[in-house]
Structures are given as structure tokens and as C-alpha cells.
Biotite code that builds the C-alpha atoms (Angstrom):
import biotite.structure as struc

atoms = struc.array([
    struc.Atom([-30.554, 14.706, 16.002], chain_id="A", res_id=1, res_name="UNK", atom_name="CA", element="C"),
    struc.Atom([-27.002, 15.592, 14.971], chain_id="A", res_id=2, res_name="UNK", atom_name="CA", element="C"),
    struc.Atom([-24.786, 13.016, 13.241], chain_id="A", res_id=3, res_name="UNK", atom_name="CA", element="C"),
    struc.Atom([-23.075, 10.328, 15.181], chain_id="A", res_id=4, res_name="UNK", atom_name="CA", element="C"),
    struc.Atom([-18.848, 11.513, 15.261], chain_id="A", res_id=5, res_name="UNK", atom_name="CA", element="C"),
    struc.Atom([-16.980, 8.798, 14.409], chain_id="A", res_id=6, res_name="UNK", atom_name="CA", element="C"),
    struc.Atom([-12.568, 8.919, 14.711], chain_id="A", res_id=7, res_name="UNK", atom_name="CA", element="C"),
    struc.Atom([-10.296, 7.917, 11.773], chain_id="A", res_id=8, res_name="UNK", atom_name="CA", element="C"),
    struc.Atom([-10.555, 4.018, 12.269], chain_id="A", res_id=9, res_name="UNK", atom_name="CA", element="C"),
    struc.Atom([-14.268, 5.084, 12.273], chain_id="A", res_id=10, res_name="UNK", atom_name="CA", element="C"),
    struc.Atom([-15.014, 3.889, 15.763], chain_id="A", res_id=11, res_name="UNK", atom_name="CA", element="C"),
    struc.Atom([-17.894, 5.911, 17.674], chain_id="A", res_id=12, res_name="UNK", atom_name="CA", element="C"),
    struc.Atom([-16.926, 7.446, 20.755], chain_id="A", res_id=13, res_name="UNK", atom_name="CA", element="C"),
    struc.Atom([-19.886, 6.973, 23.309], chain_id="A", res_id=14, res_name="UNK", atom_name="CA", element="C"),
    struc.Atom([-18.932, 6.684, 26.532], chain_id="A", res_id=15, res_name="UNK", atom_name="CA", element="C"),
    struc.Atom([-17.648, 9.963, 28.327], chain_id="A", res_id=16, res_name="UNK", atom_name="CA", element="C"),
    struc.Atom([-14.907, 9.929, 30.891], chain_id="A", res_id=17, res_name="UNK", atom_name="CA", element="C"),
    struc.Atom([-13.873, 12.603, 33.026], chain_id="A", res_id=18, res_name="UNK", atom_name="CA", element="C"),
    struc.Atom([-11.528, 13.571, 36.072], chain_id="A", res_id=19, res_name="UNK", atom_name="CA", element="C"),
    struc.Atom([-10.901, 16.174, 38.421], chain_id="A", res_id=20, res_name="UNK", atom_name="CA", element="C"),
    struc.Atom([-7.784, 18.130, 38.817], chain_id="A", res_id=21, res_name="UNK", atom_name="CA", element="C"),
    struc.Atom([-6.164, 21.211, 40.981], chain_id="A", res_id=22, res_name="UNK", atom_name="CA", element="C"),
    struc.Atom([-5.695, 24.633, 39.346], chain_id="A", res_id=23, res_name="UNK", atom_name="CA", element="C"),
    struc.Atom([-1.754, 23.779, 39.072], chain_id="A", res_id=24, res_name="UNK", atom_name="CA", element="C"),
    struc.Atom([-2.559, 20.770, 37.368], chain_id="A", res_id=25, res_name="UNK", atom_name="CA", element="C"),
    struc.Atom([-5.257, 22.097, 34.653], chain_id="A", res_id=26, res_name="UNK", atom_name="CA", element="C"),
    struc.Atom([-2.470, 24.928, 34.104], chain_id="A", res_id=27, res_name="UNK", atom_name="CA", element="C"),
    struc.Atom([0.226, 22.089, 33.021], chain_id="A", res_id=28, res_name="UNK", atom_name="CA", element="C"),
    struc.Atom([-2.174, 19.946, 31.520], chain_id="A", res_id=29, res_name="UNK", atom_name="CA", element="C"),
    struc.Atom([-3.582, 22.883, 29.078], chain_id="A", res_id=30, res_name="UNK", atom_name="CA", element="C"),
    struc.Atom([0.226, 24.081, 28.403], chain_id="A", res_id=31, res_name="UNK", atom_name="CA", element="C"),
    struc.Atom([0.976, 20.630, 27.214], chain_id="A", res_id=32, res_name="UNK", atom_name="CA", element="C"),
    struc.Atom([-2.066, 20.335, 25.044], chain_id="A", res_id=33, res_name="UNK", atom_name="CA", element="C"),
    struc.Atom([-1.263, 23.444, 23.181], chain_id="A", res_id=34, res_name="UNK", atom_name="CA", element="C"),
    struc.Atom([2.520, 22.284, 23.060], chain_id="A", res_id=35, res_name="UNK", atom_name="CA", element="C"),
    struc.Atom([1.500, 18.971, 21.631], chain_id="A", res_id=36, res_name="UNK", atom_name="CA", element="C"),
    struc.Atom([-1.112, 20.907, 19.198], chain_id="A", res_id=37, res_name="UNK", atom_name="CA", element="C"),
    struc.Atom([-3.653, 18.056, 19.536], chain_id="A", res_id=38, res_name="UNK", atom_name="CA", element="C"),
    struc.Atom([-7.366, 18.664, 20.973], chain_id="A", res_id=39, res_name="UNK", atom_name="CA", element="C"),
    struc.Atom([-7.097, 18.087, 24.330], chain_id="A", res_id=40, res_name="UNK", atom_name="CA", element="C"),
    struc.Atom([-9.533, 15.006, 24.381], chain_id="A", res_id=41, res_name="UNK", atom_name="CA", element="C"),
    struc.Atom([-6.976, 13.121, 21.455], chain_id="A", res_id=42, res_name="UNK", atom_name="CA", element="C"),
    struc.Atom([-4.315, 14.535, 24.102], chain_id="A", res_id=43, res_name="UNK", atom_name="CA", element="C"),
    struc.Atom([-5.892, 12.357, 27.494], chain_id="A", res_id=44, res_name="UNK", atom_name="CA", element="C"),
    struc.Atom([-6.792, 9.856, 25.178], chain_id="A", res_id=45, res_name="UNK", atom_name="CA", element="C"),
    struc.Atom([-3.110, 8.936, 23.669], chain_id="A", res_id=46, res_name="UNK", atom_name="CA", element="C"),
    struc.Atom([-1.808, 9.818, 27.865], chain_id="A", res_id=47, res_name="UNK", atom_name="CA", element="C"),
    struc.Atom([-3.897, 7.537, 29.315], chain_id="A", res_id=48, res_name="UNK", atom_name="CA", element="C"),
    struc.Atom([-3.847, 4.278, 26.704], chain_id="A", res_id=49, res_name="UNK", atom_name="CA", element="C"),
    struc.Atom([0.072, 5.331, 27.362], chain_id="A", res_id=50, res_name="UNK", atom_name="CA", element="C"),
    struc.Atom([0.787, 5.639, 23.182], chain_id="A", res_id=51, res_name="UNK", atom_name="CA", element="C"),
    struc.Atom([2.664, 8.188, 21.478], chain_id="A", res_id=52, res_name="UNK", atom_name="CA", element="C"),
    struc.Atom([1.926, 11.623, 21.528], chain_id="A", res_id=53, res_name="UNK", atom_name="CA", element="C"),
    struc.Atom([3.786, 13.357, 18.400], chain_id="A", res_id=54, res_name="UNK", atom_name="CA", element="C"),
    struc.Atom([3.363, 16.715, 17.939], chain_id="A", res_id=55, res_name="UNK", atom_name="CA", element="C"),
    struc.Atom([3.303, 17.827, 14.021], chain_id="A", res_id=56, res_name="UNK", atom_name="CA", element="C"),
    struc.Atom([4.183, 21.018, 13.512], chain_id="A", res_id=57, res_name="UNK", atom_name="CA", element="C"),
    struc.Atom([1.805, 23.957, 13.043], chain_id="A", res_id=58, res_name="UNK", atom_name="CA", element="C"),
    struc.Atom([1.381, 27.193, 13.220], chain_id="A", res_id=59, res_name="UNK", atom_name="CA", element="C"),
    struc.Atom([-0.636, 26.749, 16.260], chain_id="A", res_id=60, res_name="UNK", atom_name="CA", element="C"),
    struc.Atom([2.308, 24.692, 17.880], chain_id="A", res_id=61, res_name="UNK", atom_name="CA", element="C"),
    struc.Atom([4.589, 27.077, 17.075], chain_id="A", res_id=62, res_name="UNK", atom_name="CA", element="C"),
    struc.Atom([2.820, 29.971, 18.752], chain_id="A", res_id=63, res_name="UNK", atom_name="CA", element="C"),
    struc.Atom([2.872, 28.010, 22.082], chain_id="A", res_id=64, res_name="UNK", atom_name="CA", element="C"),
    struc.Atom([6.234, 27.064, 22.043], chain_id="A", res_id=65, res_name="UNK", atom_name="CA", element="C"),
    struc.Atom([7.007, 30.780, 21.373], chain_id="A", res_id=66, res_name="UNK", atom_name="CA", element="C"),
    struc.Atom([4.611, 31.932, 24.249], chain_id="A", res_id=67, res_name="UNK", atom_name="CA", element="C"),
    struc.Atom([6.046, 29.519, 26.751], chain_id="A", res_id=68, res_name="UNK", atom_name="CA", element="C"),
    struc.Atom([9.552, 30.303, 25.701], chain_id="A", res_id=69, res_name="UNK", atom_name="CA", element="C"),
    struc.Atom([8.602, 34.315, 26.519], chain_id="A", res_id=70, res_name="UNK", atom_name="CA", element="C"),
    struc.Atom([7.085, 32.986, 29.834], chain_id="A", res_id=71, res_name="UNK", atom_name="CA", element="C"),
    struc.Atom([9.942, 30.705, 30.745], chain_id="A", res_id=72, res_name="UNK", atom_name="CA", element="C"),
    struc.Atom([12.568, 33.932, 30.082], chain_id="A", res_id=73, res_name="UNK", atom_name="CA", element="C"),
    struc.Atom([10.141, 36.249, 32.311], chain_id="A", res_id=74, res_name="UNK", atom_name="CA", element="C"),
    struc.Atom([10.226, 33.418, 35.184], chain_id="A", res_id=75, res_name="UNK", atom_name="CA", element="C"),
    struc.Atom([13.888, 33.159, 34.760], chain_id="A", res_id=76, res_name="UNK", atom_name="CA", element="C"),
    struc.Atom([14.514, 36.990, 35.045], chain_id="A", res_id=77, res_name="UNK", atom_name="CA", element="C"),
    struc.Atom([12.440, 36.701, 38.261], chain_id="A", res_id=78, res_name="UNK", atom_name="CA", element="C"),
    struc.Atom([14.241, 34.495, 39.766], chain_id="A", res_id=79, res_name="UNK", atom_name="CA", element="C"),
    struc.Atom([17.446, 35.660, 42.003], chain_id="A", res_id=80, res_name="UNK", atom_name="CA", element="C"),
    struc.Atom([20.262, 33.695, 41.901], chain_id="A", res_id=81, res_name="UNK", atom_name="CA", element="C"),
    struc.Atom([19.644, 32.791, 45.681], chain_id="A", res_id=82, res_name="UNK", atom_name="CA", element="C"),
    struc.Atom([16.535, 31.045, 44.462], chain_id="A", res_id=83, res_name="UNK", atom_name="CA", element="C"),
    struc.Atom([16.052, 27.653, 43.633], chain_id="A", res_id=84, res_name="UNK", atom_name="CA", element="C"),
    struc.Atom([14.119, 26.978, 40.338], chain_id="A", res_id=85, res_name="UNK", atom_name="CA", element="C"),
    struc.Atom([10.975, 25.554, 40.945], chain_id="A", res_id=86, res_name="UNK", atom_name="CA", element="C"),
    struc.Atom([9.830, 21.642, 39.687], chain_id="A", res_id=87, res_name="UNK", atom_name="CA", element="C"),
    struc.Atom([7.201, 22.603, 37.106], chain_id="A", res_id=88, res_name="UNK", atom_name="CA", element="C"),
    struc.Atom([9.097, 25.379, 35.633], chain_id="A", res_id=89, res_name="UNK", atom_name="CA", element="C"),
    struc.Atom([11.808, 22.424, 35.143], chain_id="A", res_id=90, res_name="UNK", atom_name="CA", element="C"),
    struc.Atom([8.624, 20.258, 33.935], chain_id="A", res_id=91, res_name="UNK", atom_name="CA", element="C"),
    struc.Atom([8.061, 22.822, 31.191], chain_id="A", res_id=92, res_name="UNK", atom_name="CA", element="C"),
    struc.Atom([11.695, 23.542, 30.045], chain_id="A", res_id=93, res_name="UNK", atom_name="CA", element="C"),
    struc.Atom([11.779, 19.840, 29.703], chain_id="A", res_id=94, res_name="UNK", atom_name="CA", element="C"),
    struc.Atom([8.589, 19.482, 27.461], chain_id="A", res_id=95, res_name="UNK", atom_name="CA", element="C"),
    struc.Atom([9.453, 22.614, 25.587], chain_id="A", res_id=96, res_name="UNK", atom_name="CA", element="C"),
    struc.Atom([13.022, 21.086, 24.982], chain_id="A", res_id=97, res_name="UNK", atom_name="CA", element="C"),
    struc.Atom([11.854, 18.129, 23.841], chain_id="A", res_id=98, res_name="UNK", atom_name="CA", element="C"),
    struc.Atom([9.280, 19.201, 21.311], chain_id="A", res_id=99, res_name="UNK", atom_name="CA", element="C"),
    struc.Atom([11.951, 21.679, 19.677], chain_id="A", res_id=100, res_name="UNK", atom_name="CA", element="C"),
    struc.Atom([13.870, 18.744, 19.338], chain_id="A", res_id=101, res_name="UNK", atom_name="CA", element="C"),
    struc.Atom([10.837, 16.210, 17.939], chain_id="A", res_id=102, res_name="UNK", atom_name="CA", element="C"),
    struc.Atom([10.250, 19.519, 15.554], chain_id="A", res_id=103, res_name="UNK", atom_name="CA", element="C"),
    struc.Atom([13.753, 20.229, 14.099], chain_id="A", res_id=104, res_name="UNK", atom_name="CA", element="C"),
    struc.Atom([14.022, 16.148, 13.535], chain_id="A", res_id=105, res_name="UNK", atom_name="CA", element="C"),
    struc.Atom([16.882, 14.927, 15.783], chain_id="A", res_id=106, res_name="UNK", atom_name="CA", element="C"),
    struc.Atom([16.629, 12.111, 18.531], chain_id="A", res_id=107, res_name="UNK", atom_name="CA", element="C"),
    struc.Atom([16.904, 12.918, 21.773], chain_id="A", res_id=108, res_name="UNK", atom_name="CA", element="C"),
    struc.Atom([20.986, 12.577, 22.060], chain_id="A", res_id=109, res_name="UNK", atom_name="CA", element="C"),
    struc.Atom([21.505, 15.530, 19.742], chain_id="A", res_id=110, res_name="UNK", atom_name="CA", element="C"),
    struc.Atom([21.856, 13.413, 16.479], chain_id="A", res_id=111, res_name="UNK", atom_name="CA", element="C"),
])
């Protein structure tokens, strides 16, 4: 029998909860997971019990920000001027903007 995983205020975690969601969703939920560079269950947790989610910086969070910011350019070059830019890709600049900003120390007004 394996050992009983405990968090850092050492409570054990018994109970499992889970939820279903659409393709689009998983997709925004998983690039905000690796944006926030927390497992995804510490993630849903923090979400759902509506606390905090602060991203420290890593190497891992870096390399999502930096693919996202290559994907956000490619779905910006695809996009004609005639075009209107979709929600989620507005969703993502948002949460990318944000966590550059958490990372590099200022509030959210710039100072």
C-alpha cells in the first residue's frame, strides 16, 4: 500500500472530484494551467475555493508564456483586417498580459 499524500498544511486529500468539459474548454483550461505553472489539480483547487492563483516564475512558466505569445502572433497574422478577433483569443491575450505583468512585479495600472 503506497503512502498516504498529504499537502503543505498536511491535510490528506481523500475525496476525488471531477467535471466534464468541451474540447474548447479543456484547451483554455490546460493553457491556463501551464501559464499559471501550478499542477492542474492545485490549479481547480485555488479556482474553485475562489483564492489566489499566483504564478511564480519558472522556467516552465516561461516556456508557456513564450509558446502562447508565438501562437497568439500566428493567430494574429491570420487574421484579415476585415475579421473580427475572436473572444478566447482576447481571453488569452488577457491572461498572458496579466501574468507578464504579475512576473515583471508591477500592479495592474502600470506602476
Amino acid at each position: 500500500m503506497s503512502a498516504k499524500n498529504v499537502d503543505k498544511k498536511n491535510r490528506f486529500r481523500s475525496i476525488t472530484v471531477g467535471f466534464r468539459v468541451s474540447p474548447e474548454e479543456n484547451e483554455a483550461l490546460n493553457k491556463a494551467v501551464a501559464l499559471s505553472g501550478l499542477p492542474k489539480q492545485e490549479y481547480c483547487y485555488r479556482k474553485c475555493m475562489n483564492r489566489d492563483v499566483v504564478v511564480q516564475g519558472n522556467p516552465r512558466v516561461h516556456k508557456a508564456l513564450k509558446n502562447e505569445i508565438a501562437e497568439i502572433l500566428s493567430e494574429l497574422k491570420r487574421i484579415n483586417k476585415a475579421e473580427e478577433v475572436s473572444d478566447e483569443l482576447l481571453d488569452i491575450i488577457e491572461l498572458v498580459s496579466v501574468t507578464l505583468i504579475g512576473l515583471k512585479g508591477e500592479n495592474a495600472n502600470g506602476e
